[in-house]
C-alpha positions as CSV (number, residue, x, y, z in Angstrom):
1,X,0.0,0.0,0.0
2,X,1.5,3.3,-0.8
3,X,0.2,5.7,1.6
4,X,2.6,8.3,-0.3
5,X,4.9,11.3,1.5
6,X,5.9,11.7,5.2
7,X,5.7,14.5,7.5
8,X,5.4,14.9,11.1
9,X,2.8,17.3,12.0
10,X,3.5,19.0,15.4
11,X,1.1,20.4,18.1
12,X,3.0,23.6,18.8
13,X,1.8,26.2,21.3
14,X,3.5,29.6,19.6
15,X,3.8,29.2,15.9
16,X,6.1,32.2,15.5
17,X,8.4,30.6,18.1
18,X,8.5,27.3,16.9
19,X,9.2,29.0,13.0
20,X,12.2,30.3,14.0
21,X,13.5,27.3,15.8
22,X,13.2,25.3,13.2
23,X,14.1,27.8,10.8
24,X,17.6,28.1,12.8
25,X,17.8,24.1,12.0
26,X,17.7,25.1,8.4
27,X,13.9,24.8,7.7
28,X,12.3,27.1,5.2
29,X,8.5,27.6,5.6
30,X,7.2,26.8,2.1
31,X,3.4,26.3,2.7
32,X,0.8,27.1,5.0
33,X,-1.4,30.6,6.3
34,X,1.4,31.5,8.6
35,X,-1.3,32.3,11.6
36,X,-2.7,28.5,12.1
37,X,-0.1,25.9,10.4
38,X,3.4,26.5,8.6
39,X,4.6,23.6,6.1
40,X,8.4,23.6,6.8
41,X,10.9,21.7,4.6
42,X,14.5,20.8,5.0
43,X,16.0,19.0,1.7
44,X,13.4,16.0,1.8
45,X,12.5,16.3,5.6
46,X,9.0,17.8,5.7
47,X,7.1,18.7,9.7
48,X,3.6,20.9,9.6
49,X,3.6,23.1,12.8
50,X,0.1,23.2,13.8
51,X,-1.0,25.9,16.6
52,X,-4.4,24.6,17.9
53,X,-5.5,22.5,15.4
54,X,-4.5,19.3,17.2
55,X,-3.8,18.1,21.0
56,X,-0.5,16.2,20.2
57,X,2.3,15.3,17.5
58,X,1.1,12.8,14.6
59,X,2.5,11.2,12.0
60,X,1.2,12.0,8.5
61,X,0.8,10.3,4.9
62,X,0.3,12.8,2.2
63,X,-1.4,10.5,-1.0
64,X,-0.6,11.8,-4.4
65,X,2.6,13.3,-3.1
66,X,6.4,12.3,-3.7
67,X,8.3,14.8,-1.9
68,X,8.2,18.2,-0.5
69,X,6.0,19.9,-2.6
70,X,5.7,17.7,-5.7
71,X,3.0,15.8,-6.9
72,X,3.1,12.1,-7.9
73,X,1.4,11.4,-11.1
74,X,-2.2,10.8,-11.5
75,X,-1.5,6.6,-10.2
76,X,-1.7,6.9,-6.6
77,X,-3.2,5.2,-4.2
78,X,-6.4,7.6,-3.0
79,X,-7.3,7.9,0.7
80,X,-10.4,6.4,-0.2
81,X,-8.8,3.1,-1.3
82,X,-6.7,3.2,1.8
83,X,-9.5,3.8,4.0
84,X,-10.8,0.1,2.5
85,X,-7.9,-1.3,2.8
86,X,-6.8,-0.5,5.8
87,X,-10.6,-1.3,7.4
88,X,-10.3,-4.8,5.5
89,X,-7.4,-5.3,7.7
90,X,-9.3,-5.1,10.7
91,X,-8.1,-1.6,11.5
92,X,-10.5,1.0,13.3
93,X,-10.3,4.2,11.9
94,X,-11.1,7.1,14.5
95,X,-11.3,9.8,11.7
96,X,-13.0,9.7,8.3
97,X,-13.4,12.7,6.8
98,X,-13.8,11.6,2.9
99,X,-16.7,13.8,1.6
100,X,-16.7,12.9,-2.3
101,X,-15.8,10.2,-4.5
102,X,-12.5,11.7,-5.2
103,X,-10.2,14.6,-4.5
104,X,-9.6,15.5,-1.6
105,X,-10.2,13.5,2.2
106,X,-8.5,12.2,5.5
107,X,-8.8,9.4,7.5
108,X,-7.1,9.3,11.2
109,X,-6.3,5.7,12.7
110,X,-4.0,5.2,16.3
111,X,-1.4,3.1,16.4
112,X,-1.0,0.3,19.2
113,X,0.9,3.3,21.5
114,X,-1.7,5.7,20.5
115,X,0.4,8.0,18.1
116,X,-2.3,9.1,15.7
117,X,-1.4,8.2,12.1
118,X,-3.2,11.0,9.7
119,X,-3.5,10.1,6.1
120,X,-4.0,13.3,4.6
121,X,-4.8,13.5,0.5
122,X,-4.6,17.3,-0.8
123,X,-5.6,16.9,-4.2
C-alpha cells in the first residue's frame, strides 16, 4: 500500500516561536497561512507546525505526493482506497473525513501506543 509522503505534523503552542526554531535548523517555511499551520521543509524532511489544530504530534501520509512539494502522477493510491484497505485489515479508523468520490479526504487511525497516524490526501 502506498500511503505516499511523510511529514510529522506538530502540536505547537507559539507558531512564531516554533518557525524560527526550526528555521535556525535550516527549515524554510514553504506552505501554510502562517497564523494557524506552517509547512516547513528541509531538503526532503518535511514537519507541519500546527498551533491549535491538534492536542498532540502525529504522523502524516500525504497521498498523491512524492516529496516536499511535488505531486506524484495521476496513479496513486487515494485515501479512499486506503481507508478500504486498511478497514479490510481489521483496523479501526477514528477519523473519516472523505466527503466525495475523489479529490480531496483524510482518514485518522491510532497506532498500538496511540500515536495518531493521519492520512491526509490534498488533491
Amino acid at each position: 500500500m502506498e500511503l505516499g509522503v511523510f511529514s510529522m505534523s506538530l502540536a505547537v503552542k507559539d507558531l512564531a516561536a516554533s518557525k524560527a526554531f526550526y528555521e535556525r535548523l535550516g527549515f524554510e517555511a514553504t506552505g501554510g497561512d502562517g497564523e494557524g499551520y506552517l509547512i516547513m521543509v528541509n531538503g526532503e524532511t518535511v514537519i507541519g507546525l500546527f498551533q491549535g489544530m491538534f492536542d498532540e504530534n502525529i504522523l502524516t501520509f500525504n497521498p498523491g505526493w512524492t516529496g516536499p512539494g511535488a505531486e506524484a502522477g495521476d496513479d496513486f493510491m487515494d485515501v479512499r482506497e486506503i481507508a478500504a484497505r486498511l478497514e479490510a485489515a481489521g483496523l479501526e479508523l477514528t477519523t473519516k473525513s472523505i466527503e466525495s468520490e475523489s479529490g480531496p479526504g483524510h482518514i485518522v487511525l491510532t497506532d498500538p501506543d496511540g500515536n495518531a497516524v493521519l492520512i491526509d490526501q490534498h488533491r
